[in-house]
Each structure stands twice: as structure tokens, then as C-alpha cells.
N, C-alpha and C positions, 0 to 999 in steps of 0.2 A: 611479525610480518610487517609489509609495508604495504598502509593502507589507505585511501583516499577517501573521503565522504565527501560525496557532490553533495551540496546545500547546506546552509550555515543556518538554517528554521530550527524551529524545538528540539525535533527528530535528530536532525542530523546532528546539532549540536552535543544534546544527549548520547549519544553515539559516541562521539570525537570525544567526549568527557571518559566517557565508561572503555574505549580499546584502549585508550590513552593510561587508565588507568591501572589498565591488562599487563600495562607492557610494550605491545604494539608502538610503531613508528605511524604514529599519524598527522594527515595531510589533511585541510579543508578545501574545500575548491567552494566559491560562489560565481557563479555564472554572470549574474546581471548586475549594474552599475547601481543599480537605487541604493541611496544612500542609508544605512546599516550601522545603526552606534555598536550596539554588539559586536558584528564583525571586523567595526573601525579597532576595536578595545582589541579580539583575538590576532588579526595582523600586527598591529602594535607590540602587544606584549609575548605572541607565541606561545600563549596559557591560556588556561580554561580553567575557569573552576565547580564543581561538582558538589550538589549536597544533595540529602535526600533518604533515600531507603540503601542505594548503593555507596554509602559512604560518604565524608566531608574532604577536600584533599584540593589541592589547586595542580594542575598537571602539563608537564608540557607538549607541547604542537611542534612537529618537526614541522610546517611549513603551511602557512594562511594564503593563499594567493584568489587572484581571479584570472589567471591562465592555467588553460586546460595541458600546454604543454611543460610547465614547472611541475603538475599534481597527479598527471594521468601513467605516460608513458614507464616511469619503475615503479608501480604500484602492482603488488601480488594481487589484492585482492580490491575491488571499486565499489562501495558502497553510496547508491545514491538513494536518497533521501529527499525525493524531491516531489515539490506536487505534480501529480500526472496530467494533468494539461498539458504540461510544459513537456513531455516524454522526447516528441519530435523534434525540437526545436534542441535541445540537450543531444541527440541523439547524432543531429547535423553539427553540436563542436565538438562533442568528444570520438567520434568516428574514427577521425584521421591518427587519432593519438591511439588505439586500442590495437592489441595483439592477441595472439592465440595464447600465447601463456596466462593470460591474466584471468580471470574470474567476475564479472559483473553481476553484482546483485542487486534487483531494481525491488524494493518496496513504499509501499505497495503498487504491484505490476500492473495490472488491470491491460496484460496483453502489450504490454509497452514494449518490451524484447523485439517484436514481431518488427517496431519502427526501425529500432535500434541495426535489427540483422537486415533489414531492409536497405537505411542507410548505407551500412557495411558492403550492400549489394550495386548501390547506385553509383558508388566513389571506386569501387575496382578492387575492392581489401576483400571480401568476401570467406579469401582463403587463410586471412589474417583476423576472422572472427575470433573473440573469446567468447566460453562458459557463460551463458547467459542462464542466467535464477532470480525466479521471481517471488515473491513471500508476501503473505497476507498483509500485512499490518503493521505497524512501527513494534519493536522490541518494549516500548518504554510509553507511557502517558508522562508526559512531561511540559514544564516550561520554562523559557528562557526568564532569568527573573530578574536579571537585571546585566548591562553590558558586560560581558564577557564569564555572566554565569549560569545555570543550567542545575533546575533543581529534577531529579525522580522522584516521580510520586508510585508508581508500580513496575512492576516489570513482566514481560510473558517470558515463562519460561520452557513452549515449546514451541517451534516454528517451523508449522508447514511451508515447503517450500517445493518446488517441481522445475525440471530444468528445459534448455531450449538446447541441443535437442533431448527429447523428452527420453532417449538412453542414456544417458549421463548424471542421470540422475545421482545415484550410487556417488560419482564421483565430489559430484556438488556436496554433498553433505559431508564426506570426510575433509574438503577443505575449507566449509564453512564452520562446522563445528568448532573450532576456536573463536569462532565472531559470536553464532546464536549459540553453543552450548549443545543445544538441544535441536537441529534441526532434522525433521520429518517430513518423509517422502513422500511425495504425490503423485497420479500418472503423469499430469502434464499440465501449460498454465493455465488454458482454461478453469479447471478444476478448481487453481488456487484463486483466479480474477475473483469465479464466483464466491468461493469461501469468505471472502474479504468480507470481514464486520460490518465494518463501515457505509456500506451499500445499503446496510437496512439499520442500524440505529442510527447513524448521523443523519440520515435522510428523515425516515422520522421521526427521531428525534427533535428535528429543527420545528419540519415544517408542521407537523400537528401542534408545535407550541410557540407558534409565532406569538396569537398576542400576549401569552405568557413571559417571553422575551423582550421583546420590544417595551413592556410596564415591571421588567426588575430592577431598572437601575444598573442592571450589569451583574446581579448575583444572581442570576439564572446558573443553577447548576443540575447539567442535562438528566445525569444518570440518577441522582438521588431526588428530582422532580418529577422529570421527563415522562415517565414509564408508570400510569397508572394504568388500572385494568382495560380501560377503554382502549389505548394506545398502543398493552401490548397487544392486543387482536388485530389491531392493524399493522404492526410490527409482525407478529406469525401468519398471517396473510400471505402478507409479502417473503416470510422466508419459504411458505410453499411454494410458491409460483418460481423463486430459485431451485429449489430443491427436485420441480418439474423438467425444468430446462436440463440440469444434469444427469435425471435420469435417462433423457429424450438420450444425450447424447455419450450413453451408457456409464455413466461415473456412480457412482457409493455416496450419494451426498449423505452430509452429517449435518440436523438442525443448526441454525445459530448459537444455542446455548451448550449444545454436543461441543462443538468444534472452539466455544470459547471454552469450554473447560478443560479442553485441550492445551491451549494455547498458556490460560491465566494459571492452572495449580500442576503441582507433580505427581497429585495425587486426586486425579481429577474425580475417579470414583467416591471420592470420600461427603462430598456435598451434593444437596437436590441442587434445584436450577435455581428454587427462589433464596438462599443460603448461598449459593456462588456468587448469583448477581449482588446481591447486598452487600457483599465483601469489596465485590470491586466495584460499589458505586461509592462506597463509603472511603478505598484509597483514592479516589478520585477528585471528592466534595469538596476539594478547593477550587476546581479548573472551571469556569466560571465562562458563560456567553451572554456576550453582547447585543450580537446582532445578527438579524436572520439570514444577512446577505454576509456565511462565513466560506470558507473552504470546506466544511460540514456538508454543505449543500451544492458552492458552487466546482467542488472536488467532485464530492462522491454521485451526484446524481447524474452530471454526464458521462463520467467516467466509470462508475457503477453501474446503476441503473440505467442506461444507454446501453451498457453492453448485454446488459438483461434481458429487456425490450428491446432489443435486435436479436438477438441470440432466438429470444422468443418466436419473433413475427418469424425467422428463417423456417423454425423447427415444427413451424403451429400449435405453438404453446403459447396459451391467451396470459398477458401481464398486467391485469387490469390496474393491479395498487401502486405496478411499477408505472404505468405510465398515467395514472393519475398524481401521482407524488412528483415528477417530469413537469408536469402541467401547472398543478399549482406553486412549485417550487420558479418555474418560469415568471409567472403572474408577479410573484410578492417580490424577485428580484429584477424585473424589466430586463430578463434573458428568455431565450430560447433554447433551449437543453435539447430539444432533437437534433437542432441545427448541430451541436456543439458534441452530437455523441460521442463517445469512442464505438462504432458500429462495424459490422464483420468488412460493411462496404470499405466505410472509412480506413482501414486496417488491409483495404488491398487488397481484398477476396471476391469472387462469385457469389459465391454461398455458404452456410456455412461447414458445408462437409468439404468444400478445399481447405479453409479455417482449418479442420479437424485432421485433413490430410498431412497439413504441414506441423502442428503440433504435436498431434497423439500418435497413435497406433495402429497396427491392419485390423484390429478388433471396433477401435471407435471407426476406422475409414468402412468397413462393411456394413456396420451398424446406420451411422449416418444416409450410404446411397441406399440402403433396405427403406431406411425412412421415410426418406424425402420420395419414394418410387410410392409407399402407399398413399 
């Protein structure tokens, strides 16, 4: 297939290393001008190279560019890989290049699609949407290791994923399936925002180990320090106050370490939670933090936990760890994370049973107005 990944980062590079490797005709797209030895090297040479757990190989890139109409418009299927901050702003240049044949798959979504079909609503294309799916979490723990190479250190090998609209679901998977392998249905993307990891152990993972961080020299490594007994209580805290919200809003939630052993083995039943974790902290124990002002934080806590503590305050579901980690995560980086949410407001809604309207289904839309009435 011909395939595009928006963003030339870890993610997306690992990506364009591994379809590349598949087979697949793969295209890079990077959006923004900052200057990028890595992608200086992949435009240059039209190769990437790969080492790691999926193999060692150099491979090539049918096309490097920073124009969205060179990468976008005969692309079957558009993998972006990009941080969600940036959702809206992506959303306003690849619009005009996007059709109904094509397939867009945004991870991690955190509700981003909602911009995307929004756009597609604002410029007159609407009836020119594609297949919007959205998916938890990068495919790969990875890093760029040096210009124009791309090592794996894990891989998940199942990928919930849930589409927009949320009946299509069915068809999203049979034409992802050649990208994740293994992808797994969800009602809709609410369901999948909140599932995203990354909401509760990047978050605190960082901020409970600031000055742990800030006094390693840079060998902070989160998963095999991070998470002592203290921390994970406040890590399962915070995955209840999740797992409140989606009930509020009638979903099946599955704990964090449920739904990573989803994601991380094949054989997910075969390990406890503290034997899962351990596995994937230990293929990890190289990827190393620096500094408490990362993408860790200033990704996942507005973009996560923002939608959390919104979602929350809508439904009357109290987020106290969520917007305590907001707070102090604000404090240590001279930001404001409310400001900065991704909120039901933000996202163009009333409240959030319109939210629910347009995503889900007549089960979550009756569920929602019964709620919000008591």
C-alpha cells in the first residue's frame, strides 16, 4: 500500500523504518521548518535505517518532503504520528489534500479526529471526509539514534483502535490490519483517548520524580526507577478516577495494566501485572530523561488529563489526582495546563452528551441525557 506518516519524531520515524520494511511504499511528510539533521539525512538519501528487536536493514523511502500536497493526496492509508498539541494546526494543512478513499489514522488521538472532521466541515470537503481512527499509543518505544536511523527497543502487539464514525469500525480494522497487525475494536474514541497510557504514567511518572530527574545527569530511566510503591498509589488513584469517567459515560473500562497487557504480550493471560510490568520496563531501561519540562508532561497532561478533568467536571465525576498533577505539573514548567486543555469546550461542544452524540451511540446518547437530568 501507499502510505504516508505525518512526522519524522521517534514514532513516526520507527514507523516509516518498519512499513518500509513490510513492503509498503512509504512517504515522510514533516510539517514544520525547524531545522532537523535526521530529516536533513532522510530527504537526502531517501533511506532509513532500522535496528533493534525488528531487525537490522537500511530501507528505502519512496518520498521525504515538507509538502502536504507531494505526501498526502495518493496515499491509501495516512499515518500520523504526531504530538497532539499540534492536532489542529495539522489538521488546517492536510484538509484540503484529504479524500473519502483514504484512511486516517491519528495516534495517539486524544479526540483529535473531532478537529480534523471539523476542519473538513469549515473548508466545504465534509462530503470528501476519510476514515478517521484513532489508537492509543505509539506501536513501538523507540529512538532516533542518530541522523537517519531509528532503533526499536519494544513493540505492542495489539492495538485498540475505534473509528470516527464510530460504525466503521469493522471496516477500520480490516484495512489497518496490514499496518498494526493486530488491531482491536473499540465502541468509539472517547473510550480509546481515555485508554491512552500515557495519561497516567507519563504524567506521573515525571512529575512525582522531578527532583529525581532534574539530580541524574540524564540517566533517569522512568519505568525501571519511576514506579515505587508510593507512586504506584498514586498512579492507581488516578487510573480510578479514569475508569469513573468511562463508566459515568457507559464504557467497559479496563485498569491500566488490563489494557497494557493488551496492548504489550499475545498472551496477555500468561503474566501477573508485577511480571508484565517488569518485562516492559526492562525492554525499555535504556530510554533515558532528562528533563521534567518533556512531551511526557507537556503532551500528555493537557492533552490527557485535560480531557480527563473536563470530561470529569461535565459528568460529576470528582478528578482530584487529575487536576492535582495539572497543577503541579503547571508550577515546575511555567505553564498553564487548564489553559492549554484539550476540553469537551475546546473540541466544540455544549457538554459532554453532544460530545457523546457525535461520537458514540443511541445507548451512550440516552445514557448521557438520563445522567446529566439526575
Amino acid at each position: 500500500m501507499k502510505i504516508t506518516i505525518v512526522g519524522s519524531g521517534h514514532g513516526g520515524s520507527a514507523a516509516a523504518a518498519a512499513m518500509a520494511q513490510a513492503g509498503h511504499e512509504v512517504s515522510m511528510l514533516k510539517l514544520s521548518n525547524r531545522p532537523d539533521q535526521h530529516f536533513e539525512k532522510l530527504k537526502e538519501t531517501k533511506e532509513i535505517k532500522l535496528e533493534g528487536i525488528e531487525g537490522n536493514g537500511t530501507y528505502q523511502l519512496a518520498n521525504v518532503t515538507n509538502n502536504p500536497a507531494a505526501a498526502i493526496p495518493e496515499a491509501d492509508i495516512i499515518l500520523i504520528y504526531y504530538v497532539s498539541n499540534y492536532h489542529e494546526n495539522l489538521a488546517k494543512a492536510l484538509a484540503p489534500y484529504l479524500h473519502a478513499e483514504q484512511t486516517v489514522y491519528i495516534c495517539p488521538g486524544y479526540l483529535g479526529s473531532l478537529l480534523f472532521k471539523r476542519e473538513m466541515e469549515r473548508i466545504g470537503r465534509i462530503q470528501e471526509a476519510p476514515l478517521f481512527v484513532e489508537g492509543e499509543t505509539l506501536p513501538y518505544s523507540c529512538r532516533i539514534t542518530s541522523p537517519g536511523a531509528v532503533t526499536i527497543y519494544s513493540k505492542n502487539y495489539g492495538h485498540p483502535i475505534a473509528a470516527l464514525p464510530a460504525n466503521r469500525i469493522e471496516e477500520a480494522c480490516r484495512i489497518l490490519e496490514p499496518v498494526l497487525d493486530n488491531p482491536i475494536p473499540r465502541d468509539h474514541i472517547v473510550e480509546v483517548a481515555l485508554h491512552n497510557p500515557n495519561l497516567i504514567m507519563h504524567t506521573v511518572g515525571i512529575a512525582m520524580n522531578a527532583a529525581y530527574i532534574e539530580n541524574s545527569n540524564g540517566t533517569f530511566s522512568m519505568y525501571t526507577e519511576g514506579f515505587t510503591p508510593s507512586i504506584w498509589k498514586v498512579a492507581n488513584e488516578l487510573d480510578c478516577e479514569k475508569m469513573a469517567v468511562l463508566r459515568k459515560i457507559g464504557s467497559s473500562p479496563l485498569s491500566y495494566i488490563d489494557e497494557f497487557k493488551v496492548r504489550t504480550f499475545t498472551d496477555p493471560e500468561k503474566y501477573s501485572e508485577k511480571e508484565a510490568f517488569a518485562i516492559y520496563a526492562d525492554s525499555v531501561s535504556d530510554l533515558h530523561t532528562d528533563k521534567v519540562e518533556n512531551r511526557y508532561i507537556t503532551e500528555d497532561v493537557p492533552m490527557g488529563l485535560g480531557l480527563l478533568y473536563s470530561l470529569g467536571r461535565e459528568l460529576g465525576v470528582p478528578t482530584p489526582v487529575a487536576n492535582s498533577i495539572m497543577t503541579l505539573s503547571g508550577i515546575m514548567t511555567d505553564s498553564d495546563y487548564y489553559k492549554q486543555a484539550r476540553t469537551v469546550k475546546s473540541l466544540g461542544f455544549k457538554d459532554a452528551s453532544e460530545l457523546m452524540n457525535e461520537v458514540g451511540n443511541k445507548e451512550d446518547k440516552i445514557f448521557l441525557q438520563t445522567a446529566r437530568q439526575k
